[in-house]
C-alpha positions in Angstrom: -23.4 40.5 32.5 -21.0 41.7 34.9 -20.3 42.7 38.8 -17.9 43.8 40.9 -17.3 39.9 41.8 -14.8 38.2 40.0 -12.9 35.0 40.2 -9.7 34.1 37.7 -9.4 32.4 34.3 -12.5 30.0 33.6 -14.7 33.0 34.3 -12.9 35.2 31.5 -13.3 32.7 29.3 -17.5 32.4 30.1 -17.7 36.3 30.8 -17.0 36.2 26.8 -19.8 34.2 25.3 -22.2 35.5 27.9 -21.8 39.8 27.4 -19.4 38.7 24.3 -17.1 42.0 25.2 -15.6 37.8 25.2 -13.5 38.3 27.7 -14.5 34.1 25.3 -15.1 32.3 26.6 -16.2 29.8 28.0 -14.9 27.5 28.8 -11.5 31.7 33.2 -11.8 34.0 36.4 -10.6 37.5 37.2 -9.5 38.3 40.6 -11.0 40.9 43.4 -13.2 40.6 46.5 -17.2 40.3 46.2 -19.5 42.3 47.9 -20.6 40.9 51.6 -23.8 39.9 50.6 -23.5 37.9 47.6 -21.9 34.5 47.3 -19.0 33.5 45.2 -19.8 34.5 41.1 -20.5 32.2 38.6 -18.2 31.9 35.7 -21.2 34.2 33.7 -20.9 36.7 36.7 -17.2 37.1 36.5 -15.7 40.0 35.4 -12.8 39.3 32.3 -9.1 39.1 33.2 -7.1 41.7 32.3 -5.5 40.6 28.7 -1.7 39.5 28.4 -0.8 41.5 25.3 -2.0 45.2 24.4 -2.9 43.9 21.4 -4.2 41.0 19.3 -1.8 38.6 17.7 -2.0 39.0 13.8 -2.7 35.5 12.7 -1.9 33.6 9.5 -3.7 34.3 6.2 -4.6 30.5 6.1 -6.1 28.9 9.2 -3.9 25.3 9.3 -6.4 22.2 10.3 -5.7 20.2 13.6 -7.3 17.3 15.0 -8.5 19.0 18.0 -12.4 19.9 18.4 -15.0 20.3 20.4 -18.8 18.6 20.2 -22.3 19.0 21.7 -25.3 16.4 20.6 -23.6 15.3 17.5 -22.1 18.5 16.1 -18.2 19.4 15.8 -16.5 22.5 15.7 -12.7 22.5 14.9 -10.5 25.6 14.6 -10.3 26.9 10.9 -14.0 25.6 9.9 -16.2 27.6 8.0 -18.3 29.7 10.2 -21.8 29.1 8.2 -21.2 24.8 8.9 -20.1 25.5 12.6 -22.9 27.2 13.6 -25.8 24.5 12.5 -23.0 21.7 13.9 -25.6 19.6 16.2 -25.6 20.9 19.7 -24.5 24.5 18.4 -27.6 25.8 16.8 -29.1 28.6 18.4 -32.0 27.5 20.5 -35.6 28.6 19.6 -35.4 30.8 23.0 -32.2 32.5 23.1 -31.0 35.9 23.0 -28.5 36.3 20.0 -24.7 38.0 20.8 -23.0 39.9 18.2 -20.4 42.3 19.7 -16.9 41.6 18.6 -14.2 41.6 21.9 -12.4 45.0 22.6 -9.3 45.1 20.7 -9.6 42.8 17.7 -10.2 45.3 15.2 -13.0 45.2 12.2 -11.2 41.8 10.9 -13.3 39.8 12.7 -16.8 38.9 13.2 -18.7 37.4 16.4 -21.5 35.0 16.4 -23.4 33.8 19.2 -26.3 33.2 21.8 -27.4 32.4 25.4 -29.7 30.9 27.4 -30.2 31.0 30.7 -27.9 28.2 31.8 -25.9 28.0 28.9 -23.9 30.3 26.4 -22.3 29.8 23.1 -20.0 32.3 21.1 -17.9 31.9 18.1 -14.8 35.0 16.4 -14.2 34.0 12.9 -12.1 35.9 10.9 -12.4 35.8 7.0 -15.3 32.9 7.4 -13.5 30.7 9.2 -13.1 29.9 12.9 -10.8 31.1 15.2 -12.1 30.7 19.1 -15.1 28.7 19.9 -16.3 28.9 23.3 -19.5 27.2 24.7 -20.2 27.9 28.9 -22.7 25.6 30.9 -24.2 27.5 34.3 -25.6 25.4 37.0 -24.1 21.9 35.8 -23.7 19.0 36.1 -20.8 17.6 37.5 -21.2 13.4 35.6 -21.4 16.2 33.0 -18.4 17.5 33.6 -16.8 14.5 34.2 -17.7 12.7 31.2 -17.1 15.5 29.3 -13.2 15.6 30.3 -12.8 11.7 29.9 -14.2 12.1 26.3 -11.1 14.9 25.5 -8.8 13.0 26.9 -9.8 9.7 24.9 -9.5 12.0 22.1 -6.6 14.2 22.9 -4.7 12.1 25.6 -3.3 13.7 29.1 -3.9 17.5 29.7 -1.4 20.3 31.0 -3.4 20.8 34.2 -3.5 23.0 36.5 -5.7 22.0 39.6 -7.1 25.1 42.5 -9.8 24.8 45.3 -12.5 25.9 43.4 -11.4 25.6 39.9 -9.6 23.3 37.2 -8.0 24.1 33.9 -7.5 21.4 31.2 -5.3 22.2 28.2 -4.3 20.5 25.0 -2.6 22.0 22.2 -1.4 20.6 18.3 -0.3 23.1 16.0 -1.7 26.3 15.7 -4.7 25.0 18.1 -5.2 25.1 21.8 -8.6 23.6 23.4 -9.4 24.6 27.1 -11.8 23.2 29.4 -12.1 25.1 32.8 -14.6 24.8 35.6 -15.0 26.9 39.0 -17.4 26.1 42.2 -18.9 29.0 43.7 -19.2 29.1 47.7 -22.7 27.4 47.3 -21.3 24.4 45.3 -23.0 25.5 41.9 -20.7 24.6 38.9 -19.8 26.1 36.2 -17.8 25.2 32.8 -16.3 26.3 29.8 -14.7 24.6 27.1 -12.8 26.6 24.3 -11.1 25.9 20.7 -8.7 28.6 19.1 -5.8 29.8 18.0 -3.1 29.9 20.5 -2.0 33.2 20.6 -5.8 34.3 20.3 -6.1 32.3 23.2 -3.9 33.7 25.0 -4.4 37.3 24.1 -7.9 36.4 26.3 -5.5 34.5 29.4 -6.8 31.4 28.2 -3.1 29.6 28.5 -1.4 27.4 31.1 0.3 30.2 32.4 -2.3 32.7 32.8 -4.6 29.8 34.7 -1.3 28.8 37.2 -1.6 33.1 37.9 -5.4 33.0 38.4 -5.7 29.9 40.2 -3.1 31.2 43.0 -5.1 34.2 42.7 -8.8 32.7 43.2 -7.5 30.3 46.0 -6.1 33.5 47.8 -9.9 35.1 47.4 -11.7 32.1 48.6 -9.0 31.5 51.9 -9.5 35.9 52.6 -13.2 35.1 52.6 -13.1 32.0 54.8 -10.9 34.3 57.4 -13.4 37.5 57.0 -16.5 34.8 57.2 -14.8 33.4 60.5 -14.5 36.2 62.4 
């Protein structure tokens, strides 16, 4: 799904695992003005950032284990995990209604393979590359925010204190261990509707799709600058 709206990281990140061109999560926001008429996009709405690199990072031959994962109802999903256990891990299954998503990201070459599916508040969407996992991303429309909240508090029980990086409308959390990075990333629209993603690869994957501390500090200066030009336009 796309529009000409778009907002920074956490919506490149959900623009993935909802049209899976990824960018894939989903769990950031690209920047430009919406049209008059419509209020601020969701993350699903969002167009994807422009990528940091030309091209994908070449990763390692073996996928090297870390202690970081992410969960839903029961199942886990941890970078490096084969993809035929991750995708019947608890909360991952593909719903009964839900359209499935198949189209691997611009750019990564015929080395990897995407899996995925979406409802209509909620989208999931896993790259694997030789069977195993290498970016998990799961997006949640319309939420919760106790969700949200309890969502973060479990990650940092697990992971301890993020690299944060904290806008108007939207919030990055990072953790990283070895070759892993997990991201969790929310944005408000203008109507209060949240939206989240949370996302598990390898860092330089991650990255390669703006989903890095850096990239977030970039589109969260951007997205605040959007929200305060449509405050002005709305005020006069």
């Amino acid at each position: 799904m796309r529009s000409k709206s778009k907002l920074p990281l956490a919506s490149s990140a959900t623009a993935w695992s909802l049209s899976l061109s990824l960018a894939l999560l989903s769990a950031g926001c690209a920047t430009g003005p919406a049209p008059a008429a419509s209020a601020a996009p969701t993350a699903t709405q969002a167009k994807a950032a422009p990528r940091t690199q030309d091209t994908a990072p070449t990763l390692p031959d073996s996928l090297a284990k870390s202690d970081l994962y992410i969960f839903s109802a029961g199942g886990r999903i941890s970078y490096g995990d084969d993809i035929d256990v991750a995708l019947n891990e608890g909360g991952f299954k593909r719903p009964e209604r839900s359209a499935s998503v198949n189209r691997v990201p611009g750019g990564l070459g015929n080395n990897y393979q995407c899996y995925g599916w979406e409802t209509a508040n909620r989208a999931f969407g896993v790259l694997a590359r030789k069977g195993k996992v290498v970016l998990a991303l799961d997006t949640y429309e319309h939420a919760d925010q106790q969700a949200l909240d309890d969502l973060r508090a479990a990650y940092i029980k697990l992971n301890g204190q993020p690299v944060s990086v904290e806008g108007t409308h939207v919030h990055y959390d990072f953790w990283s261990t070895g070759e892993a990075r997990l991201m969790l990333c929310s944005t408000v629209n203008e109507l209060g509707v949240l939206s989240f993603s949370v996302a598990l690869g390898n860092r330089d994957l991650m990255t390669f799709f703006r989903m890095d501390p850096e990239s977030a500090k970039d589109d969260q200066a951007a997205s605040d600058r959007l929200f305060t030009t449509r405050g002005t336009t709305s005020g006069n």
